[in-house]
C-alpha positions in Angstrom: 108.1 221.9 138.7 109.1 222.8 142.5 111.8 225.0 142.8 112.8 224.4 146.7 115.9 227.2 146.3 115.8 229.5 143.9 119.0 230.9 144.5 120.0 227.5 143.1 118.9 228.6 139.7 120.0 231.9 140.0 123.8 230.6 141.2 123.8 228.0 137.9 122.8 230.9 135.6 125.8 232.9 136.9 127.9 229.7 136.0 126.8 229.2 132.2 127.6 232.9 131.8 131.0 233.3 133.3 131.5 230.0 131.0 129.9 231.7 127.6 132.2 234.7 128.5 135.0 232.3 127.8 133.8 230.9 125.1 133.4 234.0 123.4 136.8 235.1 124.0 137.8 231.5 122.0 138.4 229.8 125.5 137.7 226.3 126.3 135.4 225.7 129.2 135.3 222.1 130.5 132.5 220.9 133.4 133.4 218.4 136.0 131.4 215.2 136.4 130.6 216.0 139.7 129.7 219.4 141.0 131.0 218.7 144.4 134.5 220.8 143.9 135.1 224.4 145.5 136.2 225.2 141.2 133.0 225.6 139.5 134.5 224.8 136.3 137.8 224.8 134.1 138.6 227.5 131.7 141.5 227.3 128.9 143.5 230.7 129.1 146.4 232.2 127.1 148.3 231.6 130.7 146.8 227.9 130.6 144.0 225.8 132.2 142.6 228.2 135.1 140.0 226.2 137.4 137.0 228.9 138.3 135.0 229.6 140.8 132.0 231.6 139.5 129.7 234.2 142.3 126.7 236.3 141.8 127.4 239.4 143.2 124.0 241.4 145.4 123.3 245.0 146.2 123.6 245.3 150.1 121.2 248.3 151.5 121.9 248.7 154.4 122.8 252.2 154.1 120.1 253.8 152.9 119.7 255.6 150.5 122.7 254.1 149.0 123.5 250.4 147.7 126.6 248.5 147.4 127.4 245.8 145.2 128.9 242.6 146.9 130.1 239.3 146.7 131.4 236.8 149.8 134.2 235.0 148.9 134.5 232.1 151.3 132.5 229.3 151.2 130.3 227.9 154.2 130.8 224.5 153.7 133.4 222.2 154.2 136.0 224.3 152.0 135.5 227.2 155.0 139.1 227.1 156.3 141.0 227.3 152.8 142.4 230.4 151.3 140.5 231.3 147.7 144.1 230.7 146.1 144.6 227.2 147.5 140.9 226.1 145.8 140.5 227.8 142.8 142.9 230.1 140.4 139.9 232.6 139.1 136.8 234.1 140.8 134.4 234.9 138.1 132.0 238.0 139.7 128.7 238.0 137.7 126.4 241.3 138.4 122.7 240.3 139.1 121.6 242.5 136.5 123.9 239.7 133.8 125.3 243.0 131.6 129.1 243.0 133.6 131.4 240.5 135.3 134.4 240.8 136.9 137.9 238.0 136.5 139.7 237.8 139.7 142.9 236.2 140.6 142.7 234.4 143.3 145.7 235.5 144.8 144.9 239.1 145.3 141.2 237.9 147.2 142.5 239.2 151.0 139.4 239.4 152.2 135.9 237.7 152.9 133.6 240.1 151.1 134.8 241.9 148.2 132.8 245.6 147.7 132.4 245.8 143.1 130.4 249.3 143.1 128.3 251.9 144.5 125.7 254.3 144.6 127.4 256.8 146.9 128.4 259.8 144.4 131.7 260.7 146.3 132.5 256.9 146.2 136.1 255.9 145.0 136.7 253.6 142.5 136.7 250.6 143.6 139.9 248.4 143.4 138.1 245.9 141.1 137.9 248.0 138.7 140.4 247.0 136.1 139.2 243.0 136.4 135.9 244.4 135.2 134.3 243.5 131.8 130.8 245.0 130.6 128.9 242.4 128.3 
């Protein structure tokens, strides 16, 4: 088998376990036909049907010797020029290790990159910290 991106595989395996995390809270998770949608998928929630969008978060270096762990929130396709709140009602975070994720409401993302964690040891804690739930 030829994997031409594997970024691709890495992306869909942040997907299925944003979606598991629902279903193990006793959440519905419904798929769209077509994955051509800015909302990954659809998640039932006690405040209703939430449509997600689901990111692997990466450790950025480039501050040696410590690491900070990132996500970019905008997409670089044709969805470039929307808000996150006017596509999608949840950003699912997914670590790259797979042990913790983080639930975002779309309407507190402000910003294009959001900063989850750090290595620094006199680094605050990080404003994401209360969406975040270890698996």
């Amino acid at each position: 088998m030829k994997r031409d991106n594997p970024g691709h595989f890495t992306g869909a395996a942040s997907e299925h376990f944003a979606a598991s995390w629902f279903l193990r809270s006793g959440q519905q998770v419904y798929w769209p036909a077509v994955q051509q949608d800015a909302a990954d998928f659809v998640a039932s929630t006690p405040d209703g049907l939430k449509k997600v969008q689901v990111k692997t978060a990466t450790w950025n270096r480039a501050s040696p010797p410590w690491a900070y762990l990132q996500c970019r929130t905008r997409p670089t396709n044709t969805y470039q020029h929307y808000k996150p709140s006017e596509l999608y009602d949840l950003m699912v975070v997914v670590d790259p290790s797979f042990k913790r994720l983080w639930c975002i409401p779309s309407l507190l993302i402000t910003s294009s990159n959001l900063c989850l964690d750090g290595t620094h040891p006199n680094r605050k804690r990080s404003v994401w910290a209360d969406y975040e739930h270890s698996l």
